[in-house]
C-alpha positions as CSV (number, residue, x, y, z in Angstrom):
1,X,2.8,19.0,16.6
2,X,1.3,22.0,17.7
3,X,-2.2,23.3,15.9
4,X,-0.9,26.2,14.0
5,X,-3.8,25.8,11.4
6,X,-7.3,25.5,11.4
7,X,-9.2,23.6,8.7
8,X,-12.7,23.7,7.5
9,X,-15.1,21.4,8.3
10,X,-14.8,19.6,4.9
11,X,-10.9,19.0,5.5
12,X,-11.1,17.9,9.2
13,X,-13.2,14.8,8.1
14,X,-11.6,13.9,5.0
15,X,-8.4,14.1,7.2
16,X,-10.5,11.6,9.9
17,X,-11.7,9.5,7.0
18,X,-8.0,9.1,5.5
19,X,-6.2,8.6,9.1
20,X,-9.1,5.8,9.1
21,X,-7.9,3.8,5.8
22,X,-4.6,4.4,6.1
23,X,-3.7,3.7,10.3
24,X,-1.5,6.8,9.5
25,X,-2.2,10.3,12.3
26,X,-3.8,13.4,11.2
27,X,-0.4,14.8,11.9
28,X,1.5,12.3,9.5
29,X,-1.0,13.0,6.9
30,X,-0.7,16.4,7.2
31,X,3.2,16.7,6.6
32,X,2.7,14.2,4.2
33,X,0.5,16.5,2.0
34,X,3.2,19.4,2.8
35,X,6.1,17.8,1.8
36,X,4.5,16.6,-1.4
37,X,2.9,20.2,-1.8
38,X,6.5,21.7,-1.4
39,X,8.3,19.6,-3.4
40,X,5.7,20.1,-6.7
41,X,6.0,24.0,-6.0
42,X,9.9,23.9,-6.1
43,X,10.0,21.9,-8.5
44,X,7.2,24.1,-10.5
45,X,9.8,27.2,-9.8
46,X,12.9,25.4,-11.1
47,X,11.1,24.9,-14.3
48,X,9.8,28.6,-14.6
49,X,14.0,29.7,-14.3
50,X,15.1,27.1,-16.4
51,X,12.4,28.5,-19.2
52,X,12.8,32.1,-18.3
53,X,16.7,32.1,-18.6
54,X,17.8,33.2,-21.7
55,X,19.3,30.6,-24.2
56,X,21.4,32.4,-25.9
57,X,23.9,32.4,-23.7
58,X,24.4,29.0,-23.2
59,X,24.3,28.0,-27.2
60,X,26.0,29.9,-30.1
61,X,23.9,31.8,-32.6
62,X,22.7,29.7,-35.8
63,X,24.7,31.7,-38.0
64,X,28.0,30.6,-35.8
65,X,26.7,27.3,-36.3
66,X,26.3,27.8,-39.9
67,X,29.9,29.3,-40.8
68,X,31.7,26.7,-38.7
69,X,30.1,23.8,-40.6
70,X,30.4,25.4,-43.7
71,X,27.1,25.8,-45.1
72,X,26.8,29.8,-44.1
73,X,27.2,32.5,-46.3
């Protein structure tokens, strides 16, 4: 994997000390953190369009809903 990134100080050893415990490369850890990273922030986004789409078109209005069952004026 080529060294696109460089990382602090901090990062570098608590990437050491977690290759360490785990037997697992910097390199595996690092797409490890990525993939997890990516899938939280897509699935973060799907949730903002699912709340920002509007939902009246997908349901009918509540006084629809009130003439059709009969209790509307």
């Amino acid at each position: 994997m080529p060294h696109l990134l460089r990382f602090s100080r901090d990062i570098e050893s608590r990437l050491e000390r977690l290759a360490q415990r785990t037997g697992k490369s910097k390199g595996e850890l690092i797409e490890s953190c990525l993939a997890m990273g990516m899938h939280d922030l897509e699935a973060q986004f799907l949730l903002e369009e699912a709340v920002s789409a509007p939902l009246a078109s997908h349901r009918p209005a509540l006084d629809q809903l009130l003439r059709e069952s009969g209790l509307g004026a």
